[in-house]
N, C-alpha and C positions, 0 to 999 in steps of 0.2 A: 508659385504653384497655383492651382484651381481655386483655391481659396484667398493669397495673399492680392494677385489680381485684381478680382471686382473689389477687394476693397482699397486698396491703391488710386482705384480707378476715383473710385469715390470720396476718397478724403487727403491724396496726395497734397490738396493745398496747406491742410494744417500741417503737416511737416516742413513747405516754403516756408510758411509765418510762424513758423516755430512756434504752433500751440497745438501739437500734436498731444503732450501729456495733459492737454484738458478738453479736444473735443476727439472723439465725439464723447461726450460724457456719459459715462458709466462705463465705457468700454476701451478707455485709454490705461498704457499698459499691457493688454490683452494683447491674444493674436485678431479681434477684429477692428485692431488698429493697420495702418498700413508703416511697414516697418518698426515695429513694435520695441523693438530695440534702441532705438534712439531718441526714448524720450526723456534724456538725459540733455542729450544736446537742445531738445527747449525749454529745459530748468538753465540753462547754463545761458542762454538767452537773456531770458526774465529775467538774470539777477543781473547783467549788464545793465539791463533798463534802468536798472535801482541806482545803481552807480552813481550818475548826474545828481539825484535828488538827493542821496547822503553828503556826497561833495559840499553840495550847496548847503546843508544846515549844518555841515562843518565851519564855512566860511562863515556861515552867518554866525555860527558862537563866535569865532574866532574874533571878528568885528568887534563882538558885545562881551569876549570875555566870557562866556557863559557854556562851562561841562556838559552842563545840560543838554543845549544844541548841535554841539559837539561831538555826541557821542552817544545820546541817549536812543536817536533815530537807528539804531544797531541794536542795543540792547532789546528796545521793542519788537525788531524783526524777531530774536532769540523768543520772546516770551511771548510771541503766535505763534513760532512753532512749539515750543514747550506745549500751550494750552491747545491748541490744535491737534497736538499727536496724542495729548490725554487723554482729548475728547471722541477723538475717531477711533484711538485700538480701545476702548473702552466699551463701547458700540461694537466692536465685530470680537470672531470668535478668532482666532490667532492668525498666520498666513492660509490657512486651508480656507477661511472664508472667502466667498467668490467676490468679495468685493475689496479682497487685499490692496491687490492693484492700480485699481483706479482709485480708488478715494485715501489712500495712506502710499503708497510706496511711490507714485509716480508725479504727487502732488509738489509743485513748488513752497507752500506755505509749509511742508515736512519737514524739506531738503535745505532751506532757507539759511539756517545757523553757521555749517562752516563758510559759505560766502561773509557772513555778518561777522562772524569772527575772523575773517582773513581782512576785511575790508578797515574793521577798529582796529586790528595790529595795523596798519597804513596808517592810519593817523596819528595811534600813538608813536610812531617813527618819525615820521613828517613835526608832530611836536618836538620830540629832542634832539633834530635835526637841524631845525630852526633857532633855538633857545642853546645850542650850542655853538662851539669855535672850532673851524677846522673840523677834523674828523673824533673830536674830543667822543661823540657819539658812538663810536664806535667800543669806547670803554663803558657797560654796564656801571649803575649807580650801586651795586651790590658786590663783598666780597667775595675773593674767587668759589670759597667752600659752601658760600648761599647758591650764588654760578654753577656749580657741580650737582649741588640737590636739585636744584630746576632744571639740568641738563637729562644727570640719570632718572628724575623722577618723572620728568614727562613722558622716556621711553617706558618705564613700567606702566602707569596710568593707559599707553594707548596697547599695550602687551595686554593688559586688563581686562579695554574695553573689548577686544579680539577674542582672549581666552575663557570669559564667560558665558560669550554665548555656545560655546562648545560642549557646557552642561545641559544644553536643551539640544542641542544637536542629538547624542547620544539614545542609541535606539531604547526602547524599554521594553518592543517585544521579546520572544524567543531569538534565538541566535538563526533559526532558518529565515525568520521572518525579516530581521534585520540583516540581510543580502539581498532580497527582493530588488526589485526596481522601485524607486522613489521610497525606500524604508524610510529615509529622513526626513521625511515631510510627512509621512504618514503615521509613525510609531515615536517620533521625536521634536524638534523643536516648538517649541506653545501647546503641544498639546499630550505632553506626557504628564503633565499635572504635576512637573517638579516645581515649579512656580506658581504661585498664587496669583489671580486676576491683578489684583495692587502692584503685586513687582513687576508684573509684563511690562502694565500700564508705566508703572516709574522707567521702568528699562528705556521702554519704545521711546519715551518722551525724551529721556535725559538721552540718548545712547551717542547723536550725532554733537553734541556739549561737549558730553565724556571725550572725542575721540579729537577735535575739532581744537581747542583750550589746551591742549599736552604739544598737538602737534602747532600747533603756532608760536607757543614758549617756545620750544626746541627748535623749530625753523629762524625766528628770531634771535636767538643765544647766536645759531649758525651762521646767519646771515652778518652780524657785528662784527667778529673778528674771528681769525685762524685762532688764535691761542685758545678757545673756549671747546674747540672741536677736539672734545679728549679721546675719543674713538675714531676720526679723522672720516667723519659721513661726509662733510662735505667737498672734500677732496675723492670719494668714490663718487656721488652722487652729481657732481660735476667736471666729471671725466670725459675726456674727447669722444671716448667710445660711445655716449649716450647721444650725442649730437644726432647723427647720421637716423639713428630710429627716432629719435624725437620725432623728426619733419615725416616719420611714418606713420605715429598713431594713432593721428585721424583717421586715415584710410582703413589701418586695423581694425579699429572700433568698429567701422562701417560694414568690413567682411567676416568679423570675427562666428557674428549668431548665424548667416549663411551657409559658412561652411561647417558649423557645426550641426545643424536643422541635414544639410545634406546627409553628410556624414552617420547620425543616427537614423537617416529613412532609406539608408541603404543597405542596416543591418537587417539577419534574416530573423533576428533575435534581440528580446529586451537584455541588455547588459546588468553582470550586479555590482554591486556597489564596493570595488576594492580599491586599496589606496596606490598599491602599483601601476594596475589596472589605470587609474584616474590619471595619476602622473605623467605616463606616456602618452595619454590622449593629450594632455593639455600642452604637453611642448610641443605635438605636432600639430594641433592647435596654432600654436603660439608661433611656430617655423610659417606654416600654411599662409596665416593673416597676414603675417608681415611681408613674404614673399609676395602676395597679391597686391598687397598695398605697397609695394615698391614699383610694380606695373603700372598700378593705378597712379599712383607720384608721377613717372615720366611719360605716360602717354596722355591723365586727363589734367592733374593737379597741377604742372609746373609750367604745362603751356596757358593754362587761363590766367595763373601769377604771372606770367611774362606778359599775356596782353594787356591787362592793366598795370601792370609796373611802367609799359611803354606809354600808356594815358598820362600815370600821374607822373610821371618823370620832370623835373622842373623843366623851364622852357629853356634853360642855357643854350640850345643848341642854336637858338635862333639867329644870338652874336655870332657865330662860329658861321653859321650860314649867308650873314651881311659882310662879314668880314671878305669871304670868298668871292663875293657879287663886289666889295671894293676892289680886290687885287685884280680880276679881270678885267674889271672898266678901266685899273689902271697900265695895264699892258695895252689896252685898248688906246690910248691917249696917246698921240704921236711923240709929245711935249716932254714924256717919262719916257726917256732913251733906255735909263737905266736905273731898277726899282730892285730895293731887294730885300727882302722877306724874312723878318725878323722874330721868332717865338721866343720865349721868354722859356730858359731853363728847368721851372718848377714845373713838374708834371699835374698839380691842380688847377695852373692859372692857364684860362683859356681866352685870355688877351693878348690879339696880333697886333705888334706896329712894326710901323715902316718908315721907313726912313730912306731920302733923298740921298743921292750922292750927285757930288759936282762934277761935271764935266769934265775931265783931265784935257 
């Protein structure tokens, strides 16, 4: 639109370099970012970057023996975001502050923990991986009913972390008021005064810990072995059926705030806030995106994966191509009356020979 334009125009590059969620600063997040919406996808960047340099002071404990080097370069990302989300919702007044966005919600040093914690569950895997035999690993060092408390109590802890912020959700105006447009942000969450400045601050800090530490025990317990999967998640959650949208939700992501931005600037009226209401937007939401992002899959996504798939493709064909430059020079050769053309039965091996026969 008139607005998303000139600044696109303007800052399209930090979305190339994926540092869209830090310049232009003060205004990342915001709609005078350009595509505002994906400043997830350059938090999601930045923690790649990290990757190599945690690797590396893994190995380097590993060398020297030392937890410390190991593991601790995690830990530290955890406790800058800890002391960092303290120190920034402490300074502002809830999400209604104008500076929610850029300096707390869209920030990597925020967002940093569950990477930090998905990244120390890897190592601690890679440890008992190594230091076991065979798939021995696969058996947790704890009895099944410690297994079961770690299993259902990680579901609760992240039920938890989801179900409390639901008490600040809850409107505190009147009932007329609380139908409005945007009642929930306006008469609810941070600023109905059900919470005290100290528990914000503990929430905001702790909330990505809380959610992050449940779900990597439980993804862990899953990832071991079937028998631990007492509700069988990972037989739904690994089902053929998700495949197929998987390789969609990139694109989704992409179209999703679009066609919603469209969708409400073509109402003749602000919508209120009902749960039915909300429901039906959201699956036709949710139909819309994916349906565009399957357009988007086979007309721009699968043909740029095929032009580089065809770069890095190993070089085998080159044998396959010598091979064909021998057989014609050998028909070619007065000397080979009679040459015949031998491939080998195994559909991976792509070694021709040939072999002479004798003159009857």
């Amino acid at each position: 639109d008139a607005v998303s334009i000139p600044i696109c125009k303007k800052y399209f590059w930090t979305n190339m370099l994926y540092i869209n969620n830090l310049i232009p600063w003060g205004k990342a997040g915001t709609m005078e970012e350009c595509a505002a919406w994906t400043w997830y996808l350059a938090n999601d960047f930045q923690f790649f970057l990290l990757a190599p340099f945690l690797v590396k002071f893994y190995l380097m404990g590993l060398k020297r023996d030392s937890p410390f080097l190991k593991y601790f370069p995690c830990v530290l990302l955890v406790l800058v975001q800890l002391i960092t989300s303290a120190a920034v919702w402490g300074d502002m007044n809830g999400v209604s502050d104008p500076r929610f966005s850029d300096r707390f919600y869209v920030k990597p040093w925020i967002r940093v923990t569950p990477y930090a914690v998905g990244v120390l569950t890897a190592f601690v895997h890679y440890q008992r991986e190594q230091s076991s035999t065979g798939n021995t690993w696969k058996t947790l060092p704890f009895p099944n009913w410690k297994v079961t408390l770690l299993y259902f109590g990680s579901i609760f802890a992240m039920y938890l972390s989801v179900a409390v912020i639901y008490q600040q959700y809850k409107c505190r105006a009147s009932e007329h008021e609380c139908e409005v447009w945007y009642a929930q942000y306006k008469y609810g969450y941070f600023v109905s005064g059900n919470w005290s400045k100290t528990v914000e601050i503990l929430y905001n800090a702790f909330q990505y810990l809380w959610w992050s530490v449940p779900l990597a025990v439980l993804s862990y317990i899953l990832f071991c072995d079937d028998k631990y999967d007492f509700l069988d998640i990972r037989s739904i959650m690994g089902h053929d059926l998700f495949a197929p949208l998987a390789r969609l939700t990139y694109n989704a992501y992409l179209v999703h705030i679009p066609l919603m931005v469209v969708k409400l600037s073509l109402d003749p009226y602000l919508p209120d806030w009902h749960v039915f209401r909300i429901t039906l937007e959201v699956l036709g939401y949710v139909v819309c995106a994916y349906a565009a992002s399957f357009v988007l899959f086979i007309l721009v996504e699968k043909p740029i994966m095929n032009i580089f798939a065809s770069f890095m493709r190993p070089n085998s064909t080159k044998e396959q191509e010598m091979a064909l430059v021998r057989r014609m020079s050998s028909f070619s050769d007065p000397d080979n009356e009679n040459l015949m053309l031998m491939e080998e039965d195994d559909e991976d091996s792509e070694d021709i020979g040939y072999t002479r026969m004798e003159e009857q």
